[in-house]
C-alpha positions in Angstrom: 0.0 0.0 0.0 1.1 3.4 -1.0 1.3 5.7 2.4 0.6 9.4 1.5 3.0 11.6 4.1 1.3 15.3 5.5 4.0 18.2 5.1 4.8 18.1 9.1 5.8 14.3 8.5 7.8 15.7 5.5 9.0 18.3 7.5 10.4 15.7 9.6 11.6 13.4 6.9 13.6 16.7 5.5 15.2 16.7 8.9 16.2 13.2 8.3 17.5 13.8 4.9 20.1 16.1 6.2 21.1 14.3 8.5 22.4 12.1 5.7 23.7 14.5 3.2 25.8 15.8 6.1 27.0 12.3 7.2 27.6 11.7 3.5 29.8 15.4 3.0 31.9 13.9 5.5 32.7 10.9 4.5 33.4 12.1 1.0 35.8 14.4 2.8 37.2 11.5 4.5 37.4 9.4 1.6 41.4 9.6 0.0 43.8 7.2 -0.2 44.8 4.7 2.2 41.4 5.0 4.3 39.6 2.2 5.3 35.8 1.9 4.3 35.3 0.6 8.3 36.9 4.1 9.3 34.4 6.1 6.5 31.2 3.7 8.6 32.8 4.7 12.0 32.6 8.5 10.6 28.8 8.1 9.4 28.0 6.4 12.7 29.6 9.4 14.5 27.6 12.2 12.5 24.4 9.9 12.1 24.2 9.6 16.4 25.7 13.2 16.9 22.5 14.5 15.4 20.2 12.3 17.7 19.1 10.3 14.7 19.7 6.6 14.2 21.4 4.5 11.5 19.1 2.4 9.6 20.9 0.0 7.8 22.6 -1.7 11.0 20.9 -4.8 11.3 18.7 -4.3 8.5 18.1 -7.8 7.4 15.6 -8.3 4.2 14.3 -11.8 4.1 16.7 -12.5 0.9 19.7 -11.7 3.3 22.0 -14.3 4.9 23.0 -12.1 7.4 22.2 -8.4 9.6 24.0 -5.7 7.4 26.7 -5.0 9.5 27.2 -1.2 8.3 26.1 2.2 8.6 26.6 2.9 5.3 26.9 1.0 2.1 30.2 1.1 0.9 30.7 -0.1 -2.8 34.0 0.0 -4.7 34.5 0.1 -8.5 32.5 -3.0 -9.7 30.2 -2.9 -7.3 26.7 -1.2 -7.5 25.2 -1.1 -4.1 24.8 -3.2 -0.7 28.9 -3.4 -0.2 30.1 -3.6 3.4 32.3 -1.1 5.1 35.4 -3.5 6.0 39.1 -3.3 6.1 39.8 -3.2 3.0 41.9 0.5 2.1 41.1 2.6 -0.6 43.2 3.3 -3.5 44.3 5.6 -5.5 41.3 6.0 -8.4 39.1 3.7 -6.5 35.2 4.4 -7.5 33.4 4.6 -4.3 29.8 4.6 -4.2 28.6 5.4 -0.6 24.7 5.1 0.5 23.3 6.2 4.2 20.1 6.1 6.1 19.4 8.0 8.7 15.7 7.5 11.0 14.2 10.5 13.0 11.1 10.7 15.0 10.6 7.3 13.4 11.2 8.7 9.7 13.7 7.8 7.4 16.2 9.8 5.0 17.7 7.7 2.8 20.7 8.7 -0.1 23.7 8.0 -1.8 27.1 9.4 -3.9 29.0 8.3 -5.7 33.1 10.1 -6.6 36.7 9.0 -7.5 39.3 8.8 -4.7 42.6 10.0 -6.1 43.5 10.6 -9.6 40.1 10.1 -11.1 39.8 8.1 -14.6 38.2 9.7 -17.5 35.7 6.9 -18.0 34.6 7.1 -14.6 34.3 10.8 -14.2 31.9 10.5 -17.4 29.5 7.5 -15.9 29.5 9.9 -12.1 28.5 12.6 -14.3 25.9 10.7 -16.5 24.4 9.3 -13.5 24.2 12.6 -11.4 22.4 14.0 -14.4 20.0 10.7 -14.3 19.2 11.5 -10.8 18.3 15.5 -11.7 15.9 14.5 -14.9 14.1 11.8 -12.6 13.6 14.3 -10.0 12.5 16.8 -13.0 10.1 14.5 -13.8 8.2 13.7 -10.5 5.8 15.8 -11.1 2.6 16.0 -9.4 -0.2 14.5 -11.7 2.3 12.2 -13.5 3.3 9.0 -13.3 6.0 6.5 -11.8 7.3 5.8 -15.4 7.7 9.2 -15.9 10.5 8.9 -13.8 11.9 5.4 -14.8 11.7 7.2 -18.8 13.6 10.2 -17.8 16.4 8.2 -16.2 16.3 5.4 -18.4 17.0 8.2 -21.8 20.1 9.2 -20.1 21.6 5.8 -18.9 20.8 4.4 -22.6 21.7 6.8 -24.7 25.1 6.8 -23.0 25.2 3.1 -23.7 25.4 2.3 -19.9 23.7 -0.6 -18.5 20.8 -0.7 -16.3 20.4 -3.3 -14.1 16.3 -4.4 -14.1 16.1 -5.5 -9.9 17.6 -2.5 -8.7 16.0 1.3 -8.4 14.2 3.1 -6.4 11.5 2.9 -3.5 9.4 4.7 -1.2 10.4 6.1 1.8 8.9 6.9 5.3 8.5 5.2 8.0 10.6 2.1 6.6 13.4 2.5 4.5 11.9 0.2 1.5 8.3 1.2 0.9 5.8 0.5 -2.2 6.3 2.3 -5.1 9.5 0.6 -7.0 10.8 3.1 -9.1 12.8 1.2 -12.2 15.8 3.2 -13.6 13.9 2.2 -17.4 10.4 2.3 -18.3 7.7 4.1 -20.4 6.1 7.3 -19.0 2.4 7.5 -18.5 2.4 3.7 -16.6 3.1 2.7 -13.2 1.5 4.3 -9.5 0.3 7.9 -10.0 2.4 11.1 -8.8 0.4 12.0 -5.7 1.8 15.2 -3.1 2.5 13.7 -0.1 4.3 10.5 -1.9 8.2 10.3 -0.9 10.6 8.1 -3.1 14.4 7.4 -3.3 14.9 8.1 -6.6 18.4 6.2 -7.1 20.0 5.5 -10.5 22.9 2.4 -11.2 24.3 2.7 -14.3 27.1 -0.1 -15.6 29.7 1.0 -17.6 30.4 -1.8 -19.7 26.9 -1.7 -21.0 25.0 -5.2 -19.9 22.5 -5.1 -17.7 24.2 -8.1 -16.0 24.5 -8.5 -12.1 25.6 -10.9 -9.6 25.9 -10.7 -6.3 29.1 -11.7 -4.2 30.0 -14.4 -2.0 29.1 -12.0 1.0 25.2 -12.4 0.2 25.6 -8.6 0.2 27.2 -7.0 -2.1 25.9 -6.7 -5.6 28.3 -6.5 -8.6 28.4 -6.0 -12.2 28.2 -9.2 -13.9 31.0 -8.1 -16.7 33.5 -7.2 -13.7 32.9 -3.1 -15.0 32.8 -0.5 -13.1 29.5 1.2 -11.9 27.9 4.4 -10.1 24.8 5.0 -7.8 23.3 8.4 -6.7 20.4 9.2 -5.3 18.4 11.5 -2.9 15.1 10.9 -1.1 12.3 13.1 -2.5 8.8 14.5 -2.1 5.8 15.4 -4.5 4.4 18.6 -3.6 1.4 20.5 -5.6 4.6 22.6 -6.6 6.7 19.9 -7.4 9.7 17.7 -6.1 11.1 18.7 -2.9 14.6 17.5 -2.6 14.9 16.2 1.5 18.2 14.9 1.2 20.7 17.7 0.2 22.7 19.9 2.5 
């Protein structure tokens, strides 16, 4: 069932949202060569429960899961998409890093990612951050009140394509509130005019993956967690957490 938030609930989820987009400044600031991705999860931890908020996806165990995510944030490097686990492992020099938070307040969630190069960034992967930024600002162009969940999917789905990126089917977006994964899915490809209707007071994670190589391809790795590119390419992952308003989107996750 689609929930339907009133503007003080997004007032709170806003609070929420920043919460997030200030965890995830940090970390980016953090992020250079030689750190770990456990120290970047300590950092989020540190600014998450700073603010009074609390992480969301420690412990968050889906029923497809082997394990509780053990993370604060999602830390995913160069061929993977999304779900990688902040561990030991050091970052190096032109490493991708994708990095996705949660953050729950008053019981409401902010949910959002970034993606950036550590080091001397490749060409190739400053082009696919790029591409996929811009997928992120045409989907949240297109969530307009009145239209329609494809709307979204088509306007992200143009960019990824015409780029010749793949777009893995089984990932996108999601509703957000009071759980982190609510109904509607929102696919990263589609046709406009289908899917659930643009309501105000409906809040999605709007979240493109694009694939460099091109094929749509996934797998996931011997963690249960982490999802990779099938073709071993590298891939990016942005996203914020936004609301329909009789005005338009309202952006809850940015600084």
């Amino acid at each position: 069932m689609i929930e339907l938030k009133t503007a003080t609930e997004i007032d709170v989820l806003r609070e929420a949202g920043r919460i997030v987009a200030n965890a995830l400044h940090a970390v980016r600031a953090h992020a250079t060569v030689g750190t770990s991705l456990r120290e970047l999860d300590e950092l989020a931890r540190t600014v998450i429960t700073d603010a009074g908020a609390q992480p969301v996806f420690l412990g968050y165990r889906p029923n497809w899961a082997p394990t509780p995510f053990p993370g604060v944030i999602c830390a995913s490097v160069n061929d993977a998409i999304v779900h990688g686990i902040p561990n030991r492992q050091r970052l190096a020099d032109g490493d991708l890093v994708s990095i996705d938070c949660g953050a729950r307040v008053q019981g409401w969630v902010g949910d959002a990612a970034i993606t950036f190069s550590v080091g001397t960034a490749r060409p190739a992967d400053v082009l696919l951050t790029e591409t996929t930024a811009q997928a992120l600002a045409d989907g949240i162009a297109a969530a307009q009140p009145g239209g329609r969940i494809g709307d979204i999917s088509r306007a992200i789905g143009l960019v990824g394509r015409s780029a010749g990126y793949g777009i893995p089917g089984p990932l996108g977006g999601h509703g957000v509130g009071r759980d982190m994964h609510e109904a509607p899915f929102v696919p990263n490809d589609g046709s406009p005019g289908r899917g659930a209707p643009l309501r105000p007071g409906l809040v999605l994670a709007i979240e493109p993956m694009f694939l460099a190589g091109g094929h749509d391809d996934i797998r996931t790795a011997e963690d249960g967690w982490t999802v990779c590119t099938g073709d071993g390419s590298r891939a990016a992952h942005v996203e914020h957490t936004i609301a329909i308003t009789e005005d338009g989107p309202r952006v809850l996750t940015a600084l």
